[in-house]
C-alpha positions, 0 to 999 in steps of 0.5 A: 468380423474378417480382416485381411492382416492375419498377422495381427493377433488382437485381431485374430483373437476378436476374429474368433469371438462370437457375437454374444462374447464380443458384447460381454467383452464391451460391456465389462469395458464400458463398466471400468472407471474412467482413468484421469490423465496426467496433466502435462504441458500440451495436455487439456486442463481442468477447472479447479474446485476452490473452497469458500474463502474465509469469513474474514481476511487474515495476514497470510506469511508466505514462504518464497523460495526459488527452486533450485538454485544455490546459496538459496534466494527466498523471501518472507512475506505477509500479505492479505488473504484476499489477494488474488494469484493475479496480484500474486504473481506481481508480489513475486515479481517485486519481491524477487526482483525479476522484470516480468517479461516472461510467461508465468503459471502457478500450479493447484500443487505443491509436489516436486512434479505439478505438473500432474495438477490442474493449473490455474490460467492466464488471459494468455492461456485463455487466448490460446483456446486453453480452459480452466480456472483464471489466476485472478478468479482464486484467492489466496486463502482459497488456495493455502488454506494452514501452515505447511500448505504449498503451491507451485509458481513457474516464471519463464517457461525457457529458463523455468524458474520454479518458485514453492510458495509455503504458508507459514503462519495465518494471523490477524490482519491490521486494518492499515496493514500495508497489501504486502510486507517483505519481512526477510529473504536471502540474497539478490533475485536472479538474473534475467535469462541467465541460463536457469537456476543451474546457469544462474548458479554458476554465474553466483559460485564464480562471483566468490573467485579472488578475484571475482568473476575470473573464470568468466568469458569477457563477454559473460562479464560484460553481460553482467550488471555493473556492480551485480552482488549476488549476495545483497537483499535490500529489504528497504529497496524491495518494500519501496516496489511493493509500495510501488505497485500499492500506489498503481505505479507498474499497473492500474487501480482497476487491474489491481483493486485490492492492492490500490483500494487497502493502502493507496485509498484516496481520503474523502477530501480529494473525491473531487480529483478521483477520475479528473486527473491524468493517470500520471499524476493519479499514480502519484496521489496514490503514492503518496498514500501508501506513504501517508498511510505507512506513517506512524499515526498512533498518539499516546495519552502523553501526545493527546494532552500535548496537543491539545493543551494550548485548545484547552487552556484558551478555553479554560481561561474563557471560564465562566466569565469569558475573555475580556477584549478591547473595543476593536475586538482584540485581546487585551494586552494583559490577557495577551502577556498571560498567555504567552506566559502560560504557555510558554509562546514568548519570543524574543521578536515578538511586540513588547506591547503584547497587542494581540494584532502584533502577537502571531502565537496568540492571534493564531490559537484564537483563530482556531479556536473560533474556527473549531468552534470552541470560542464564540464572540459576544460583544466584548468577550470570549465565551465558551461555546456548548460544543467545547463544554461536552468535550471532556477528555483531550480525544475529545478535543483531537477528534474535533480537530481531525474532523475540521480541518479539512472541511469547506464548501467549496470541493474544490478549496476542500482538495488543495487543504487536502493534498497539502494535509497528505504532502505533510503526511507522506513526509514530503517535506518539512516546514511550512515553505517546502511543504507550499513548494511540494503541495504548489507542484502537485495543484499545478500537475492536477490543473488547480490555480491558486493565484496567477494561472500557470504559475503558483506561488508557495506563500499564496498556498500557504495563504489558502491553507493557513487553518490547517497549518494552525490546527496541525501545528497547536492552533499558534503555529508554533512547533515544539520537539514533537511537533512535526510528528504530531503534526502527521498523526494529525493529517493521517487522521483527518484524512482517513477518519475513519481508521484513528 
């Protein structure tokens, strides 16, 4: 081997080895183990080798705190184990408060320097030529594994925004758990492209001058939001957009399932409308789940008897012998008196007479009554049905209500009993005529008429969905104290059955 640059001593030093010495240095090179670069921005990336995630999906309470930046911004959250880093990273976006308009990356590392780690890649990345394992491929669980594990989240590759997400604890997660639930947190997110956290810093100590902001340029002052406070978290606030993003108002169900299929699921009854209506008003449906679906829907022993007293005891007072009726079919007067007595349903507007047709409370709880099939008439009585005789205990009898009440041939009548139960169960409105306002709202965006086409009239919904009122409402329309709350338990349950 010759070479013209004699002043290269590398060279030189080959120059000098025979053939055989040459190989033996190649071999011994050719034997070293192969040095992993460090990955920094610019460099290749690698897949990341992901764990099995667990058998089963636990409540996973993250630790959020953005890097760097004085007084401390963190969050508390609890979400799903089975959230991707996809979804991830829009929770941090809610929870934080930041806007999403920048790139983001979270890192297989939680060290001070990630960026000696492989990253997980966005569609972006891919679009750019750049490999490794997509964000929306991991889960969560497969990533923070116990408590004190750690990764890295960077937003706005300008401002770089470091976020260090920490598992604190791993518990059991609640079958109506909501996706994702800020439990705590200090001060307001920072501000969008205010300079980084040591920019953003500044901007904080200058909001404790007397008087506020003085140091600032006028310019810097009037870049501020009005009324900006540093220092105020609204945890209230911060819920209400996760619960945005829950029902599909940022982003669609299809990009998020997990997200849209735990808490914004649509009951069974409004089946017919999945995929028939317009995204808009889907995002509302969907809303209004994660509304009713949050609502208390738990019921006591004490609740249970309450509302199914005034069930019972129309069937306990059929008896053995039945109810006596008149020859045109209704209850008799006396029969009429006792029941408004015993129940306490006797109002002052209500007919003297005590004619069943006259009396609403009364005519209303046979109706249901029937309707449920408890009561059956046979000739001139009220008899006892078999159904009513196997229930025993009063879960009994609310189960059987739960799983009426929205029940009809026709899938189409089926819907509107539906969206009137979920108006009710969102707490939407109160009372039988806001609720006829909200639910006629929500046929007419889905293109459902009631009555005269183009316009609907709350009364003829109320029309449409008189059982259901009655059966949320103790089958008499009458609501006591507790009857709204009951009324909600009620709805939640018919339309998620399977989750009372």
């Amino acid at each position: 081997m010759s070479t013209n640059d004699s002043t290269d001593p590398v060279r030189r030093v080959v120059d000098q080895l025979s053939a055989e010495e040459v190989l033996a240095v190649l071999e011994q090179i050719s034997a070293l183990e192969p040095v992993e670069p460090e990955l920094g921005f610019g460099l290749d990336n690698r897949a990341i080798d992901l764990p099995e995630p667990p058998a089963e999906v636990a409540a996973l309470t993250l630790r959020i705190e953005v890097d760097g930046v004085v007084p401390g911004v963190w969050r508390q959250v609890v979400v799903g184990g089975d959230l991707t880093l996809e979804m991830l990273h829009q929770v941090i976006q809610h929870a934080v408060g930041w806007e999403n308009s920048h790139l983001h990356r979270f890192w297989a590392s939680g060290d001070a320097q990630p960026w000696r780690s492989a990253y997980f890649v966005t569609d972006g990345d891919l679009a750019e030529g750049e490999l490794g394992t997509h964000e929306r491929d991991a889960r969560l669980d497969q990533v923070l594994r116990k408590p004190g594990d750690q990764i890295r989240y960077v937003y706005d590759f300008g401002d770089d925004w470091f976020h260090t997400i920490r598992l604190e604890a791993v518990g059991q997660l609640a079958p109506d758990a909501p996706p994702a639930l800020c439990t705590g947190g200090a001060m307001a997110g920072p501000l969008e492209d205010s300079g980084g956290p040591g920019g953003y810093s500044d901007l904080v100590e200058a909001f404790s001058d007397d008087p506020p902001l003085a140091r600032l340029e006028g310019y810097v002052r009037e870049w501020l939001p009005e009324d900006w406070d540093p220092t105020e978290l609204d945890l209230d606030r911060v819920n209400q957009r996760l619960r945005g993003l829950a029902a599909g108002e940022d982003h669609g169900s299809e990009e998020f399932p997990i997200l849209s299929q735990r808490e914004n699921r649509w009951p069974v009854a409004l089946e017919v409308l999945q995929g028939s209506v317009a995204s808009p008003v889907a995002a509302r449906i969907s809303a209004l789940c994660v509304e009713a679906r949050a609502a208390d829907g738990s019921l006591d022993e004490e609740d249970l008897a309450e509302i199914v007293r005034p069930f019972r005891y129309l069937v306990e007072l059929a008896g053995q012998d039945g109810i006596p009726l008149t020859q045109a079919g209704w209850i008799k007067p006396t029969v009429v008196k006792q029941i408004l007595t015993d129940l306490d349903l006797d109002r002052p507007w209500l007919a003297r007479r005590h004619q069943e047709l006259s009396t609403p409370p009364v005519r209303n709880l046979r109706h249901t009554c029937q309707e449920l099939g408890l009561l059956r008439r046979r000739k001139d009585r009220l008899l006892v049905s078999r159904q009513a005789k196997a229930l025993a205990t009063d879960r009994d009898y609310v189960t059987l209500i739960t799983r009426s009440l929205l029940v009809h041939k026709d899938p189409l009548v089926t819907a509107i009993h539906g969206l009137f139960a979920l108006t009710l169960a969102a707490g939407r409105a109160d009372g039988s005529h806001d609720l006829g306002v909200e639910t006629a709202d929500l046929l007419l965006a889905c293109g459902i008429h009631v009555g005269t086409p183009g316009e609907i009239d709350p009364w003829d919904v109320m029309g449409v969905v008189r059982t259901t009122w009655m059966f949320l409402h103790g089958g008499t329309g009458e609501s006591d104290p507790d009857g709204q709350r009951h009324a909600v338990a009620l709805a939640r349950a018919a339309l998620w059955p399977d989750d009372a």
